[in-house]
N, CA and C atoms of all chains as a GROMACS GRO file, in nm:
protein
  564
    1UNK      N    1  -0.008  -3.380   1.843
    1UNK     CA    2   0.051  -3.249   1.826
    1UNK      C    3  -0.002  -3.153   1.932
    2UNK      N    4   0.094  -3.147   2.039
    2UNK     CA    5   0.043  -2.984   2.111
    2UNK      C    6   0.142  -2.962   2.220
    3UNK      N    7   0.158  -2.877   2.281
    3UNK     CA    8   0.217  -2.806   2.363
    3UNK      C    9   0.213  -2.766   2.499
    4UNK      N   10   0.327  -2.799   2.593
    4UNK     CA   11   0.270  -2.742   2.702
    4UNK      C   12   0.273  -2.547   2.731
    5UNK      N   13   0.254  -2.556   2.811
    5UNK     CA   14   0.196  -2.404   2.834
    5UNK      C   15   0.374  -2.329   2.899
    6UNK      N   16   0.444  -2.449   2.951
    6UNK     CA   17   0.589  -2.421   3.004
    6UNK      C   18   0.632  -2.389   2.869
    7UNK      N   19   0.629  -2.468   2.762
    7UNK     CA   20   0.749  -2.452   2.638
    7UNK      C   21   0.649  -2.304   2.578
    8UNK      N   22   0.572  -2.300   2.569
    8UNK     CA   23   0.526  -2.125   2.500
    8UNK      C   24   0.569  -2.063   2.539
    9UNK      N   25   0.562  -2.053   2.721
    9UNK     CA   26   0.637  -1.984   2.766
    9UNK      C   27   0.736  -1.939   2.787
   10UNK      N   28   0.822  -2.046   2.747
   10UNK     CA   29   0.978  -2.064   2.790
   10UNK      C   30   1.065  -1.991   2.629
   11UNK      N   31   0.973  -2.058   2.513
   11UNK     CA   32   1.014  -1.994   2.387
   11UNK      C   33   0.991  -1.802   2.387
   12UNK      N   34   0.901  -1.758   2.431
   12UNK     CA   35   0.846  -1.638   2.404
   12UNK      C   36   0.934  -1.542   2.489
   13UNK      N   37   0.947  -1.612   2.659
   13UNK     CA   38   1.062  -1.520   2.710
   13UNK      C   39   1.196  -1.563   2.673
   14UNK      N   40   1.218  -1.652   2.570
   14UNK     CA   41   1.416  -1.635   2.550
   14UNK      C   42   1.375  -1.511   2.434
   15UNK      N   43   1.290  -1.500   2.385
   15UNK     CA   44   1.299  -1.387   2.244
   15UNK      C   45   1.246  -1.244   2.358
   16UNK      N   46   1.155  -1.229   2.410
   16UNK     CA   47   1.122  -1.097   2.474
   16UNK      C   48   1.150  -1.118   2.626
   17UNK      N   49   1.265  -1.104   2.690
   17UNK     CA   50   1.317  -1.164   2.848
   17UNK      C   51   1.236  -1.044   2.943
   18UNK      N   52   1.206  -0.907   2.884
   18UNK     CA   53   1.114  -0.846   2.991
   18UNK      C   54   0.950  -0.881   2.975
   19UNK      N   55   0.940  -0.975   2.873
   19UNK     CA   56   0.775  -0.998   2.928
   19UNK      C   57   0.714  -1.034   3.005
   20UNK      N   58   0.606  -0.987   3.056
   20UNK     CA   59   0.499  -1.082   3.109
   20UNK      C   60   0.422  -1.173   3.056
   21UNK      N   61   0.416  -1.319   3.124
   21UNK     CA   62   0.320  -1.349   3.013
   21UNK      C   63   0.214  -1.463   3.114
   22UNK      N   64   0.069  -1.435   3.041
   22UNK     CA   65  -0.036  -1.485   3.138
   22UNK      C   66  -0.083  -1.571   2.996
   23UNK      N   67  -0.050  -1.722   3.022
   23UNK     CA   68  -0.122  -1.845   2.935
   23UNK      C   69  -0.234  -1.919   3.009
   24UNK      N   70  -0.336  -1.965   2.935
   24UNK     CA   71  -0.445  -1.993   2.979
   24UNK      C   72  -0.497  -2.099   2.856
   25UNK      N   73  -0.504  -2.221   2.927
   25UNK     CA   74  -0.488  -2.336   2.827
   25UNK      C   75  -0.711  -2.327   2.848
   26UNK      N   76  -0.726  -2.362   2.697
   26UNK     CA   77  -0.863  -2.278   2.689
   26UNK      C   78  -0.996  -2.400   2.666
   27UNK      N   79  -0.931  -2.540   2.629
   27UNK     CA   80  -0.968  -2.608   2.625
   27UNK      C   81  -0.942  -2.761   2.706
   28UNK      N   82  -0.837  -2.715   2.753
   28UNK     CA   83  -0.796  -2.869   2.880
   28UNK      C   84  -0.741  -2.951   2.747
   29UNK      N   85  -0.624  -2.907   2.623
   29UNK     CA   86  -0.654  -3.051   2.523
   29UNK      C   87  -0.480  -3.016   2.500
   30UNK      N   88  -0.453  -2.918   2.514
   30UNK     CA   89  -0.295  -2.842   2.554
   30UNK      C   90  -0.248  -2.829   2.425
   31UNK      N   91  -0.364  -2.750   2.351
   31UNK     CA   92  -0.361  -2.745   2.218
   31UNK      C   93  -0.468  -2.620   2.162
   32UNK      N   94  -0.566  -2.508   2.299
   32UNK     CA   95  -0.603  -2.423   2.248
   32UNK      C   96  -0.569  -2.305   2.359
   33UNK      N   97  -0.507  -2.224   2.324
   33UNK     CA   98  -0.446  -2.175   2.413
   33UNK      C   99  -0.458  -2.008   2.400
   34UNK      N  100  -0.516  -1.938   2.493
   34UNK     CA  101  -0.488  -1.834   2.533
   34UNK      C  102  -0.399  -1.738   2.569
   35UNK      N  103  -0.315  -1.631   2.518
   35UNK     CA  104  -0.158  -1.589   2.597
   35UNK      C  105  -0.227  -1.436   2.579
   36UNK      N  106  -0.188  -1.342   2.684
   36UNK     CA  107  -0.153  -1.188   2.693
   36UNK      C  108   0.007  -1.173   2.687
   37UNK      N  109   0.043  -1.093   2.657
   37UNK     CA  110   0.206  -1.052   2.670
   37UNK      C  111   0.200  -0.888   2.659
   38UNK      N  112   0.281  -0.852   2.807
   38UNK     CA  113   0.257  -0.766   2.783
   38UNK      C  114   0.504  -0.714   2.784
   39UNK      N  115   0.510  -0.680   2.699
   39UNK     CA  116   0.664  -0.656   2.673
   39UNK      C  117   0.682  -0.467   2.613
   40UNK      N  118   0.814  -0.454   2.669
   40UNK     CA  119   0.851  -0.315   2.594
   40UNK      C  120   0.886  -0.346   2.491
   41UNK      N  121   0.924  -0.442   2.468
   41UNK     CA  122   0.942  -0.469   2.262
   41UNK      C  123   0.863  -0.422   2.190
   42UNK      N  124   0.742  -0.424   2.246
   42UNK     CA  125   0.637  -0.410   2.168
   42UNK      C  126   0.594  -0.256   2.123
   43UNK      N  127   0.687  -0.190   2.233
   43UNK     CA  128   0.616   0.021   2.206
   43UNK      C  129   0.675   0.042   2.070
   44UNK      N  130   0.591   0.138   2.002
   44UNK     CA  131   0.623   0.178   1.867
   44UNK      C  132   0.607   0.072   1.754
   45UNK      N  133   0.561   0.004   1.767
   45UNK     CA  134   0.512  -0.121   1.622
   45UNK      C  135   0.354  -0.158   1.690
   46UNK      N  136   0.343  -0.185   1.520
   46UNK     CA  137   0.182  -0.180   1.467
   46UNK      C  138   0.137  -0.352   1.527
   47UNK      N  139  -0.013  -0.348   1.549
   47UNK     CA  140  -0.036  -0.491   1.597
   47UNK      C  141   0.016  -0.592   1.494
   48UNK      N  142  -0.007  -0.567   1.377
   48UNK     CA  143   0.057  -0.703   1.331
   48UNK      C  144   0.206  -0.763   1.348
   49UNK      N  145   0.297  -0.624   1.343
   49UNK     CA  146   0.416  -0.670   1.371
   49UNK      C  147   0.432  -0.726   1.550
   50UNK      N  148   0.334  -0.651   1.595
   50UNK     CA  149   0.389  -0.720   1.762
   50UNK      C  150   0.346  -0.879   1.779
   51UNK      N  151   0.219  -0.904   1.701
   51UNK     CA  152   0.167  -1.023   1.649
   51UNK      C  153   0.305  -1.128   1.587
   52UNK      N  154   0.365  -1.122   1.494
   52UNK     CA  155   0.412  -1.190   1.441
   52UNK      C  156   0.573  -1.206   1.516
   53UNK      N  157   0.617  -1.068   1.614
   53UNK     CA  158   0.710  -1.115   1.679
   53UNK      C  159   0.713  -1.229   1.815
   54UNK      N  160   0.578  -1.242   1.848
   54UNK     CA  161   0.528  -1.378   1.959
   54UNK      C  162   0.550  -1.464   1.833
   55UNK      N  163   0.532  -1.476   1.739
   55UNK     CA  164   0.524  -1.616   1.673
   55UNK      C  165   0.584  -1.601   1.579
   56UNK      N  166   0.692  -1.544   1.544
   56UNK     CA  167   0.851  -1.598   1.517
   56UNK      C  168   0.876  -1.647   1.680
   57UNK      N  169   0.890  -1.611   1.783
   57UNK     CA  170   0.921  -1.668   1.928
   57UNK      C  171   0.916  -1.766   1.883
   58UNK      N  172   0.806  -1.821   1.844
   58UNK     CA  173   0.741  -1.958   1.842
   58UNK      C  174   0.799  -2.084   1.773
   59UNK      N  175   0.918  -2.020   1.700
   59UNK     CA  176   1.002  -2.077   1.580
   59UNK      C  177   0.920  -2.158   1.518
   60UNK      N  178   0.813  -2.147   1.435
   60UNK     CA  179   0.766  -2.207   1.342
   60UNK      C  180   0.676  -2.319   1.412
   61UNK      N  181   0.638  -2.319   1.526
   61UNK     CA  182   0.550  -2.459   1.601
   61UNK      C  183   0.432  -2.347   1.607
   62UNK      N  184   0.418  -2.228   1.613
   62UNK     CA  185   0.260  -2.157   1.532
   62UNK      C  186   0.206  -2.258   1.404
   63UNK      N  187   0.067  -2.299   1.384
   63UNK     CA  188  -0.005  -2.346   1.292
   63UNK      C  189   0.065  -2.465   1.244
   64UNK      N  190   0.168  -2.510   1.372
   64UNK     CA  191   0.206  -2.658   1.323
   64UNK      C  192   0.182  -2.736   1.481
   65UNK      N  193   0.268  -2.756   1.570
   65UNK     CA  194   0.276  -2.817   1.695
   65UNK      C  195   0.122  -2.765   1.788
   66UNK      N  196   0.124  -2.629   1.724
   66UNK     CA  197   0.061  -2.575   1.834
   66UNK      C  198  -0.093  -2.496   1.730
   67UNK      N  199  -0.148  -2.610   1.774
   67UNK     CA  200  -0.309  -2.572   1.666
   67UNK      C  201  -0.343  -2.379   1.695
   68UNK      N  202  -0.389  -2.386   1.793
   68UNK     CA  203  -0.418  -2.238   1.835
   68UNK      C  204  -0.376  -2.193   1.930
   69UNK      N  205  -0.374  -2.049   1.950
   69UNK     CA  206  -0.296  -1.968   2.017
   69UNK      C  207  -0.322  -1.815   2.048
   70UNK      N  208  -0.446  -1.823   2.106
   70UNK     CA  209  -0.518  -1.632   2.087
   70UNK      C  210  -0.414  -1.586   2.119
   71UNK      N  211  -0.363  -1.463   2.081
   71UNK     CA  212  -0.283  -1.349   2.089
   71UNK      C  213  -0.336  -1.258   2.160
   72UNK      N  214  -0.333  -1.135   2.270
   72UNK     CA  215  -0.327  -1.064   2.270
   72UNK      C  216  -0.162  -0.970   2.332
   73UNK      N  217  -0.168  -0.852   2.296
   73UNK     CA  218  -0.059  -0.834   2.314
   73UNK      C  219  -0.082  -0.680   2.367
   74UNK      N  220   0.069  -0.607   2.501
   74UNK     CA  221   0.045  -0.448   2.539
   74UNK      C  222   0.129  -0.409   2.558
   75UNK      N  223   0.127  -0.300   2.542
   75UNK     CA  224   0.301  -0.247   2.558
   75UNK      C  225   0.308  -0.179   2.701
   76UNK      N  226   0.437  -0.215   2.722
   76UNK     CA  227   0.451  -0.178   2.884
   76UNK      C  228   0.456  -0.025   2.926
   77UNK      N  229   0.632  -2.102  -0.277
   77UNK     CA  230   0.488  -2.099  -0.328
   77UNK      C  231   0.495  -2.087  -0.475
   78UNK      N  232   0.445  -2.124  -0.585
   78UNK     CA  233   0.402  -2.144  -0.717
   78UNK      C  234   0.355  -2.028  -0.767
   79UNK      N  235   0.405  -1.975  -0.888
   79UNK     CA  236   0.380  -1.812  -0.957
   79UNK      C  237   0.216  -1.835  -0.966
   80UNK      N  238   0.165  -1.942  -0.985
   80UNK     CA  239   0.006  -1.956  -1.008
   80UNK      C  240  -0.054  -1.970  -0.882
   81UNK      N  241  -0.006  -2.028  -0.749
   81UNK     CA  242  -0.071  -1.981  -0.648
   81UNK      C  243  -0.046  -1.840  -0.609
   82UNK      N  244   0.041  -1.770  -0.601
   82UNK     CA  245   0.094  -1.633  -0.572
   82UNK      C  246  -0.050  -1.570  -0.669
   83UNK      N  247  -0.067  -1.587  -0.808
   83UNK     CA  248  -0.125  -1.470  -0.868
   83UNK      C  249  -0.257  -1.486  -0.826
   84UNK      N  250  -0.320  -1.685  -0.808
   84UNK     CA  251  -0.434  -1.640  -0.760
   84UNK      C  252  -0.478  -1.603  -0.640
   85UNK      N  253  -0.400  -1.579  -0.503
   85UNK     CA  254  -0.372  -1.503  -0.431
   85UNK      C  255  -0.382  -1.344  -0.480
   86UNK      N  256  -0.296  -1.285  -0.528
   86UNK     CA  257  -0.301  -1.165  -0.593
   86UNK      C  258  -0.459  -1.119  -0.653
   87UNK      N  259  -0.470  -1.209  -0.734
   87UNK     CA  260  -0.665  -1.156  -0.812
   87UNK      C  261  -0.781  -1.153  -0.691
   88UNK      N  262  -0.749  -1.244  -0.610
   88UNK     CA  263  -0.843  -1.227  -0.516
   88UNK      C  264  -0.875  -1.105  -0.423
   89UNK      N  265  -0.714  -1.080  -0.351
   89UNK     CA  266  -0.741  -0.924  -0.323
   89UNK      C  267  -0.721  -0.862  -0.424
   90UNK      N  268  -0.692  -0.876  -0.541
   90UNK     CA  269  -0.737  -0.749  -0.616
   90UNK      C  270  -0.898  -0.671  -0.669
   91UNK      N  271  -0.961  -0.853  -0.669
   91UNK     CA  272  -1.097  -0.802  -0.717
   91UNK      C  273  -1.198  -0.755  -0.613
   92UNK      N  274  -1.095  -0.799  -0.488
   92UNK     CA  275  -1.261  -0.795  -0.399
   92UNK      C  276  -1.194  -0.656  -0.298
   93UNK      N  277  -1.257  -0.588  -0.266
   93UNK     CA  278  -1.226  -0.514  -0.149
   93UNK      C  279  -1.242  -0.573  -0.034
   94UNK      N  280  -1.262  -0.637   0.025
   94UNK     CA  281  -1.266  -0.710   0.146
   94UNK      C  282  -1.267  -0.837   0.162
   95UNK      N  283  -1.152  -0.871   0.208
   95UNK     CA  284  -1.110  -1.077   0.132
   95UNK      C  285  -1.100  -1.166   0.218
   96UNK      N  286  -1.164  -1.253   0.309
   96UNK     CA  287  -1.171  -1.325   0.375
   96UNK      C  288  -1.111  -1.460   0.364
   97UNK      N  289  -1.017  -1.450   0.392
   97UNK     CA  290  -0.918  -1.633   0.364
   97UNK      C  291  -0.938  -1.704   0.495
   98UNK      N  292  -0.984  -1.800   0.475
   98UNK     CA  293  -1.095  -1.871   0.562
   98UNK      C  294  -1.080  -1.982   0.563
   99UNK      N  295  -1.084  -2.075   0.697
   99UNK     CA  296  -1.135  -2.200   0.722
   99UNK      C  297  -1.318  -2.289   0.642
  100UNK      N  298  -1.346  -2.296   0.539
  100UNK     CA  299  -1.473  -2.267   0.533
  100UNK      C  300  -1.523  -2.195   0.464
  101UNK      N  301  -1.679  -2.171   0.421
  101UNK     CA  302  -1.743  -2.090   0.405
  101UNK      C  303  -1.805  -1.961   0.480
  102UNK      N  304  -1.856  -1.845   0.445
  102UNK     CA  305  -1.900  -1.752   0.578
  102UNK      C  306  -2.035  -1.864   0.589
  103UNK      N  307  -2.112  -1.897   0.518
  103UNK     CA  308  -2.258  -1.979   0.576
  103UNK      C  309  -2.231  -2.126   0.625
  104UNK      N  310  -2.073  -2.168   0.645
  104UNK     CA  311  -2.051  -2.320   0.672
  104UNK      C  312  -1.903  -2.325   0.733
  105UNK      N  313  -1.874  -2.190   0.824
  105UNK     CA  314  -1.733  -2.195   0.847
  105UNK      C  315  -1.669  -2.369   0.961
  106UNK      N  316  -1.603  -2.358   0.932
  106UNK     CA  317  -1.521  -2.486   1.000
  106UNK      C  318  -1.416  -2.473   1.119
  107UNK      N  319  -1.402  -2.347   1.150
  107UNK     CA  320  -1.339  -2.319   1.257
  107UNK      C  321  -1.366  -2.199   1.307
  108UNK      N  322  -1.368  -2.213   1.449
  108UNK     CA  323  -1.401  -2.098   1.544
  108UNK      C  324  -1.322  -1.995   1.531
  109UNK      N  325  -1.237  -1.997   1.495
  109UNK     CA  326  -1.156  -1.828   1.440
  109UNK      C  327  -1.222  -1.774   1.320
  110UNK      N  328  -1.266  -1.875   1.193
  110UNK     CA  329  -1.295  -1.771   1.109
  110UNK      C  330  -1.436  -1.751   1.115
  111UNK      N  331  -1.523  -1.829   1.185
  111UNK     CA  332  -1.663  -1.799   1.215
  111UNK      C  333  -1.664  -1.689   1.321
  112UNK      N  334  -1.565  -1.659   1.346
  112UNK     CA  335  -1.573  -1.559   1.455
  112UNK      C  336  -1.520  -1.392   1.348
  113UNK      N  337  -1.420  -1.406   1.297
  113UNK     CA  338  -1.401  -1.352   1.198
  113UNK      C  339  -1.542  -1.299   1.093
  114UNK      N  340  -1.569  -1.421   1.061
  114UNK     CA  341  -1.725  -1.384   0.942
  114UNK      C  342  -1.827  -1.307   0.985
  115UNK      N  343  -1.856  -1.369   1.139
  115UNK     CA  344  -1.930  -1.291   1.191
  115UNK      C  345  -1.947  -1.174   1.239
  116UNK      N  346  -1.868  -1.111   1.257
  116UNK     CA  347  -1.812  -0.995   1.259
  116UNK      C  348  -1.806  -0.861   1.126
  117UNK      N  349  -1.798  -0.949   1.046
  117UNK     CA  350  -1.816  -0.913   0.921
  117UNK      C  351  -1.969  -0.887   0.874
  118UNK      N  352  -2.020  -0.964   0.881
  118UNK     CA  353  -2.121  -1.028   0.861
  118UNK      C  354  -2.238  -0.885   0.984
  119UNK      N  355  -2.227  -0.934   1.074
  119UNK     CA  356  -2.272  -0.796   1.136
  119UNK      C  357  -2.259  -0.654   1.111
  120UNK      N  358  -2.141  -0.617   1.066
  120UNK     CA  359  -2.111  -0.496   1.022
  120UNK      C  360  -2.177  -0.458   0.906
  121UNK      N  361  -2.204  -0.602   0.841
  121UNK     CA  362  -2.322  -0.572   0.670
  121UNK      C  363  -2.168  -0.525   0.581
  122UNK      N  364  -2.083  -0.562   0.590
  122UNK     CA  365  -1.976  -0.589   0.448
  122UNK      C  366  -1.997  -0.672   0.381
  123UNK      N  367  -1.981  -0.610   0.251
  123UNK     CA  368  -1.972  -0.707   0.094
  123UNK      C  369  -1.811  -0.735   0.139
  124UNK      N  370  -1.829  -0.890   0.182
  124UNK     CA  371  -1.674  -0.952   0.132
  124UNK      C  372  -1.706  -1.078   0.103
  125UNK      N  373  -1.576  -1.120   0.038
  125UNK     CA  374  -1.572  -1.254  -0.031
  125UNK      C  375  -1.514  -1.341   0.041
  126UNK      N  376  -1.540  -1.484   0.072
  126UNK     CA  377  -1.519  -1.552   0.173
  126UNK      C  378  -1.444  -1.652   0.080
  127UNK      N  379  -1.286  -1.666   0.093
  127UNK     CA  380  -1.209  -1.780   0.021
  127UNK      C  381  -1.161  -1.911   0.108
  128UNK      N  382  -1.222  -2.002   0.065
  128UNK     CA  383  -1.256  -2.130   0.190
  128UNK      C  384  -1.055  -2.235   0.141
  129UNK      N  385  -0.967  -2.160   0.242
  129UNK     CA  386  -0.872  -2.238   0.181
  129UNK      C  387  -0.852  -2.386   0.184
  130UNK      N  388  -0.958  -2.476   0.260
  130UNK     CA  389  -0.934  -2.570   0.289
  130UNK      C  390  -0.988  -2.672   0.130
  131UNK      N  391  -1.012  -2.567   0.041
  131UNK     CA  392  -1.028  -2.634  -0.078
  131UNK      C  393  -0.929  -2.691  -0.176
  132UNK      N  394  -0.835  -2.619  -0.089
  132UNK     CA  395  -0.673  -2.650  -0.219
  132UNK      C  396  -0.548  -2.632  -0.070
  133UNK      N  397  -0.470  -2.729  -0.074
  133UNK     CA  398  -0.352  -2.720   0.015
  133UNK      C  399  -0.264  -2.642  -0.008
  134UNK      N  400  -0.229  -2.595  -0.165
  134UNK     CA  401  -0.144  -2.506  -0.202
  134UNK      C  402  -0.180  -2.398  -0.188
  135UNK      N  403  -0.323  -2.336  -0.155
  135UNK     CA  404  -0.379  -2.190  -0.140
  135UNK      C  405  -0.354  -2.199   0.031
  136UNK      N  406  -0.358  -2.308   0.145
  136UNK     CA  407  -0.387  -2.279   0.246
  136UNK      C  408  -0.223  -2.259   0.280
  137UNK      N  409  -0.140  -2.319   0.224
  137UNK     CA  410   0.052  -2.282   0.239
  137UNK      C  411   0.039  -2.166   0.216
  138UNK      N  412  -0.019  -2.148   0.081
  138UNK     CA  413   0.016  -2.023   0.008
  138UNK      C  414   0.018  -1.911   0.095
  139UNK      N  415  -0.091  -1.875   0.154
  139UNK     CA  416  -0.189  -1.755   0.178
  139UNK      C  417  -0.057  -1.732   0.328
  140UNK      N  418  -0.034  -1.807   0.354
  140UNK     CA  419   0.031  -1.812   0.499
  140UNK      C  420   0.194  -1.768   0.457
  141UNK      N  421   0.236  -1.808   0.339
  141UNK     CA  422   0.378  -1.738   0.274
  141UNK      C  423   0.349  -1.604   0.224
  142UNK      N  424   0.266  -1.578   0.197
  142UNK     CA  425   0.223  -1.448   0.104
  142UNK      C  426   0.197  -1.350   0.210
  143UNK      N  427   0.122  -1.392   0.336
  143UNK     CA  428   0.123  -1.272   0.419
  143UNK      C  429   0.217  -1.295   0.518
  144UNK      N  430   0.353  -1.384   0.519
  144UNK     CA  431   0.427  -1.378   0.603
  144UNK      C  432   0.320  -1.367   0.769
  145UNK      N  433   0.212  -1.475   0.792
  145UNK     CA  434   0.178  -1.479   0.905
  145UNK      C  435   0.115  -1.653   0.882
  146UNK      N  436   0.105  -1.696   1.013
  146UNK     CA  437   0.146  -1.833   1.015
  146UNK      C  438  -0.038  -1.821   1.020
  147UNK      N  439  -0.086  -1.807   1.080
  147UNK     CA  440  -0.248  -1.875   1.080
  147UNK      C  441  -0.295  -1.832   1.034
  148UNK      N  442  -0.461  -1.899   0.989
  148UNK     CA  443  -0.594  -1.815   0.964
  148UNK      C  444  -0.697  -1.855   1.014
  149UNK      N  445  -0.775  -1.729   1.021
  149UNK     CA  446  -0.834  -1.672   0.912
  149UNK      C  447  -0.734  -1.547   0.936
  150UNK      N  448  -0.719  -1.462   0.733
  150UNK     CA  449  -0.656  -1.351   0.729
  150UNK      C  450  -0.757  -1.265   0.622
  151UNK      N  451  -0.754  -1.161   0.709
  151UNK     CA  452  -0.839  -1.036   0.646
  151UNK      C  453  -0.781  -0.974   0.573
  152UNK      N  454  -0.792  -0.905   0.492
  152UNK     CA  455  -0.722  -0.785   0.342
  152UNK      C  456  -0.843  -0.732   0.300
  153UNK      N  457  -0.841  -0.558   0.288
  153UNK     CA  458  -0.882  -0.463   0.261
  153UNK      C  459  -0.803  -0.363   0.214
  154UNK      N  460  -0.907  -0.368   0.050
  154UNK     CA  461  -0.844  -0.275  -0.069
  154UNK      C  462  -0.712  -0.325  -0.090
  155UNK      N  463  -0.620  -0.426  -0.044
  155UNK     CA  464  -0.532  -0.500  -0.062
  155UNK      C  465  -0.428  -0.459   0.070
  156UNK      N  466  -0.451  -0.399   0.180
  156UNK     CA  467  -0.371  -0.450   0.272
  156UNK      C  468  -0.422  -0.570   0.366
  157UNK      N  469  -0.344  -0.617   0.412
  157UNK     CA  470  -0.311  -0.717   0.528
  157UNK      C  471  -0.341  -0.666   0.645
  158UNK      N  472  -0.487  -0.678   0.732
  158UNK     CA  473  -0.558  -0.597   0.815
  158UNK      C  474  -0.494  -0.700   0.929
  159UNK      N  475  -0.526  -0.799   0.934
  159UNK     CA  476  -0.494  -0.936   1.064
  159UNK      C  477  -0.563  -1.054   1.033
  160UNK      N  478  -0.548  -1.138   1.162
  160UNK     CA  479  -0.588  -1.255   1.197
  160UNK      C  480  -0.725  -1.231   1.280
  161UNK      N  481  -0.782  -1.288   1.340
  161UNK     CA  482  -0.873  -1.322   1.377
  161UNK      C  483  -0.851  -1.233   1.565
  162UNK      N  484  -0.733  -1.274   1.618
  162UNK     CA  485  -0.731  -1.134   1.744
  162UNK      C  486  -0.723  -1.034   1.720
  163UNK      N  487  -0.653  -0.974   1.588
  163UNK     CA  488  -0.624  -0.844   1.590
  163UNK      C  489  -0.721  -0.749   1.490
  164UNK      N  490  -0.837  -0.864   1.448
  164UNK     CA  491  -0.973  -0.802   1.402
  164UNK      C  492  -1.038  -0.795   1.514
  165UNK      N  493  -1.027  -0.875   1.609
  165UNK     CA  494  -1.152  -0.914   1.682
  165UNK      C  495  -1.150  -0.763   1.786
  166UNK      N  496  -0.977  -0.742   1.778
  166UNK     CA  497  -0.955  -0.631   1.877
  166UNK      C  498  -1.000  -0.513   1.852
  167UNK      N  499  -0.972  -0.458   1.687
  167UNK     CA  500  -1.032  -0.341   1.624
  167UNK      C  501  -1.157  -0.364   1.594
  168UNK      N  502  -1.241  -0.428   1.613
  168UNK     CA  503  -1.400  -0.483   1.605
  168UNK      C  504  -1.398  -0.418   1.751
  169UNK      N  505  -1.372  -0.411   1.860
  169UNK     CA  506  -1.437  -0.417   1.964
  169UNK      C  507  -1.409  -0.263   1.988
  170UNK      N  508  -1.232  -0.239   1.986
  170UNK     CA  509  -1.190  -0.106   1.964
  170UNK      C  510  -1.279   0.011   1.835
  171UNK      N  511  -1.364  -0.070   1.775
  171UNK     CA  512  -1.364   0.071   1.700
  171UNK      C  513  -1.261   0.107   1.563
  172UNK      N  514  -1.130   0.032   1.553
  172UNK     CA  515  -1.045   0.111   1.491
  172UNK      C  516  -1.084   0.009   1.391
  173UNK      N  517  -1.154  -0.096   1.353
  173UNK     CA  518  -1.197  -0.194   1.194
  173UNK      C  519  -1.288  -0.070   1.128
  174UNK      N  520  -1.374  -0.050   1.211
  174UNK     CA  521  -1.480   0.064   1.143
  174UNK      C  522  -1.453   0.175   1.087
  175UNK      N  523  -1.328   0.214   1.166
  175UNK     CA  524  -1.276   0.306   1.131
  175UNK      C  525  -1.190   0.281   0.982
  176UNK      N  526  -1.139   0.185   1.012
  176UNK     CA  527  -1.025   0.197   0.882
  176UNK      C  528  -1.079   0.120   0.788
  177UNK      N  529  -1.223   0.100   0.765
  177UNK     CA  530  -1.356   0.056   0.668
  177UNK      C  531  -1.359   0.176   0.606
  178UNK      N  532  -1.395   0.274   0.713
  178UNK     CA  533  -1.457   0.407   0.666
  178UNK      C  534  -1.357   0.499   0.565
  179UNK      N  535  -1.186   0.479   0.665
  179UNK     CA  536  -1.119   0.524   0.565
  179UNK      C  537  -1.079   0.460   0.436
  180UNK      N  538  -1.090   0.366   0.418
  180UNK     CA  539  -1.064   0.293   0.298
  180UNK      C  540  -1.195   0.295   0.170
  181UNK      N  541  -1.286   0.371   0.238
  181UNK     CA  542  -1.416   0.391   0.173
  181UNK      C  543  -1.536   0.264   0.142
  182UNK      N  544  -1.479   0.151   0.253
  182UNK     CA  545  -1.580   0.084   0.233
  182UNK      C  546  -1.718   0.038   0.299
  183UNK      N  547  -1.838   0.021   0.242
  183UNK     CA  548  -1.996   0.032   0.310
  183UNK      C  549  -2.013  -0.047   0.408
  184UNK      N  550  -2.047  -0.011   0.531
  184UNK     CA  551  -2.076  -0.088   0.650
  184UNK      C  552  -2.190  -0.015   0.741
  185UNK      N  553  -2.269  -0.092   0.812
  185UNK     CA  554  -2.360  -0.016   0.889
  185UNK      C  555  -2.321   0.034   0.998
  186UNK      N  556  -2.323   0.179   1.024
  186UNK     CA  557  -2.290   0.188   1.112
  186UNK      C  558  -2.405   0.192   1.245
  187UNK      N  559  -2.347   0.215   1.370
  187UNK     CA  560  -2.445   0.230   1.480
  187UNK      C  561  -2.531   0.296   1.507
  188UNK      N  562  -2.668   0.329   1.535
  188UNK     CA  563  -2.766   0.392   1.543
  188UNK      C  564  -2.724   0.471   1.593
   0.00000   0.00000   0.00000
């Protein structure tokens, strides 16, 4: 079970197409993974909701395909 | 999720003001998010209760339907849904956990 760093990526910009996004695979195992995103989706909502809109992105491979996944997140 | 996992979900943040749903124990955690989580806690000198979901499969589904967020560790204070383990770690560093300790009225040490 894990992921490359292309498909996070590739899932996160079809849901937010102006993000940036800087992944950083954290363990070499392509299964602990680091992401910043920084999107205008994100102005005006609280961290959890900007939190949980990367991972709906994720369609449900959060805490299944894809063991971990630090979040951070900024608004543009 | 099961009306009996839902409620004991429910009693837990209800009884505790500060609820730690956890990989683990805080003195035996099992994963680097919620030992990172505990500790944090744990430094600040909060009374919270550390719920080790890996004791029941239906509490570790559960907890993840109930707060509509896919991982843990998940924090709750006075019964809201504070975060995960980045978005404590962020208001831990920011300042704004302490803060919204303080407003929620609960005891933590603060900085010299």
């Amino acid at each position: 079970m894990a992921m490359d760093i292309k498909e996070i990526e590739t899932l996160i910009k079809e849901a937010m197409p102006d993000a940036t996004i800087e992944i950083q695979d954290l363990a070499g195992d392509s299964n602990h993974y680091s992401a910043t995103i920084t999107s205008s989706k994100f102005s005006g909502k609280s961290k959890i909701e900007q939190h949980k809109m990367v991972y709906n992105s994720l369609k449900g491979k959060m805490g299944n395909e894809l063991h971990a996944l630090a979040i951070k997140t900024k608004e543009q | 999720m099961d009306d009996n996992t839902k409620n004991l979900i429910q009693s837990h943040i209800d009884t505790n003001e500060v609820c730690l749903f956890m990989k683990g124990t805080p003195d035996a955690p099992q994963c680097g998010f919620s030992m990172a989580v505990s500790n944090m806690l744990k430094i600040l000198e909060v009374n919270y209760k550390g719920i080790n979901v890996l004791e029941s499969q239906t509490l570790r589904e559960g907890i993840k339907e109930f707060s509509d967020w896919p991982t843990i560790p998940q924090v709750y204070v006075k019964g809201e849904f504070v975060g995960g383990c980045d978005i404590v770690k962020e208001m831990y560093e920011n300042g704004e956990l302490q803060k919204k300790l303080e407003l929620k009225g609960i005891n933590f040490k603060k900085k010299d």
